[in-house]
C-alpha positions as CSV (number, residue, x, y, z in Angstrom):
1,X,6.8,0.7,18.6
2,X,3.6,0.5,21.0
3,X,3.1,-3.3,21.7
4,X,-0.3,-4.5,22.5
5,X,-1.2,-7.8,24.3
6,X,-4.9,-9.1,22.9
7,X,-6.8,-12.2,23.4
8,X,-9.0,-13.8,20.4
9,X,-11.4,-11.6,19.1
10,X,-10.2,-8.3,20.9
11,X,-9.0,-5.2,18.7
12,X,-7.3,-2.3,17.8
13,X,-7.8,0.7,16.7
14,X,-6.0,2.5,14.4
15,X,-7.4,6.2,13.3
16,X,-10.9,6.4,12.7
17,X,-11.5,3.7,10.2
18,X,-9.2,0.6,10.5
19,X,-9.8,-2.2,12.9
20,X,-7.7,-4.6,13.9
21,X,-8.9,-7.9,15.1
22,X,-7.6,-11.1,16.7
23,X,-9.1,-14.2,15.2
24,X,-6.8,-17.0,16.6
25,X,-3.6,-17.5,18.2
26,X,-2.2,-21.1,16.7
27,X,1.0,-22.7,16.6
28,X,1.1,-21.8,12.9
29,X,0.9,-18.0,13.9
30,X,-1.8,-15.7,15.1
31,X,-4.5,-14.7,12.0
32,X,-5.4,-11.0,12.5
33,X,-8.7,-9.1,10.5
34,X,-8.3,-6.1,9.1
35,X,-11.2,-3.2,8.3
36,X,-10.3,-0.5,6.7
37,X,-12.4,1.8,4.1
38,X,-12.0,0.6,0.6
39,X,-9.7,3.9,0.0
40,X,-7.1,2.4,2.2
41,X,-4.5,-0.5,0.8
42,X,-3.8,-3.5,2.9
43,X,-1.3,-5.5,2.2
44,X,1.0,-8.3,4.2
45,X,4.9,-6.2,4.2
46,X,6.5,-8.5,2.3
47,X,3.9,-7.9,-0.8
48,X,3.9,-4.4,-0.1
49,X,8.0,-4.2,-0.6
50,X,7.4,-6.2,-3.7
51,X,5.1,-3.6,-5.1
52,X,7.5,-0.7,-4.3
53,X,10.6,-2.2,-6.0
54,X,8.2,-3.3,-8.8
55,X,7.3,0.6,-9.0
56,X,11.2,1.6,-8.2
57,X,11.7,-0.4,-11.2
58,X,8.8,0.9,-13.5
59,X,10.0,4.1,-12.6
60,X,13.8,3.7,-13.7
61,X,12.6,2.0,-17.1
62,X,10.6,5.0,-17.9
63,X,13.5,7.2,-17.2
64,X,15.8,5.3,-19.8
65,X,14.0,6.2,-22.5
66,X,15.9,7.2,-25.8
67,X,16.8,11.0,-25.6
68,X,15.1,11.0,-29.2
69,X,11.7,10.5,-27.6
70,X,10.2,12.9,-25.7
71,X,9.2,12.3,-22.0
72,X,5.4,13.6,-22.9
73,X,4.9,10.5,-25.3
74,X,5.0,8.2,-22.3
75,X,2.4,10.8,-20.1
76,X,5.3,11.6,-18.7
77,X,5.1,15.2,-19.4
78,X,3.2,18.3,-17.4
79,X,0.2,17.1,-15.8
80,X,-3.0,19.0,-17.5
81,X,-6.0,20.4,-15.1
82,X,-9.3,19.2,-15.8
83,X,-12.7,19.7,-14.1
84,X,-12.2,23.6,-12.9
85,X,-10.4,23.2,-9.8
């Protein structure tokens, strides 16, 4: 883990797009900005481990479908190309 020290509005950068910025350091916590492009999720940990056991759990219904039903009904079956490429 690489562990920055930064004082109110100072940054970091991560890559070429996202910017992390100080806004205040508080009692309550320290509040932090975030830019990123719109093409790349942000989200606090603990609501991005929600949405992967939400998925892990999407992902196991789909698999417990009947065997009388086949897997392509749900989209589940061999992706199709489009557009030529």
């Amino acid at each position: 883990m690489l562990v920055f020290s930064r004082r109110r509005n100072e940054a970091v950068i991560i890559g070429d797009g996202i910017e992390i910025v100080v806004l205040s350091c508080g009692r309550e916590g320290v509040r932090l900005g975030v830019r990123a492009p719109l093409s790349v999720p942000v989200h606090r940990k603990e609501i991005y481990e929600q949405i992967c056991e939400e998925n892990r759990q999407a992902a196991g219904a789909l698999g417990a479908a009947p065997a009388s039903e086949p897997a392509a009904a749900e989209g589940g079956g061999k992706p199709t190309r489009r557009g030529g490429r």
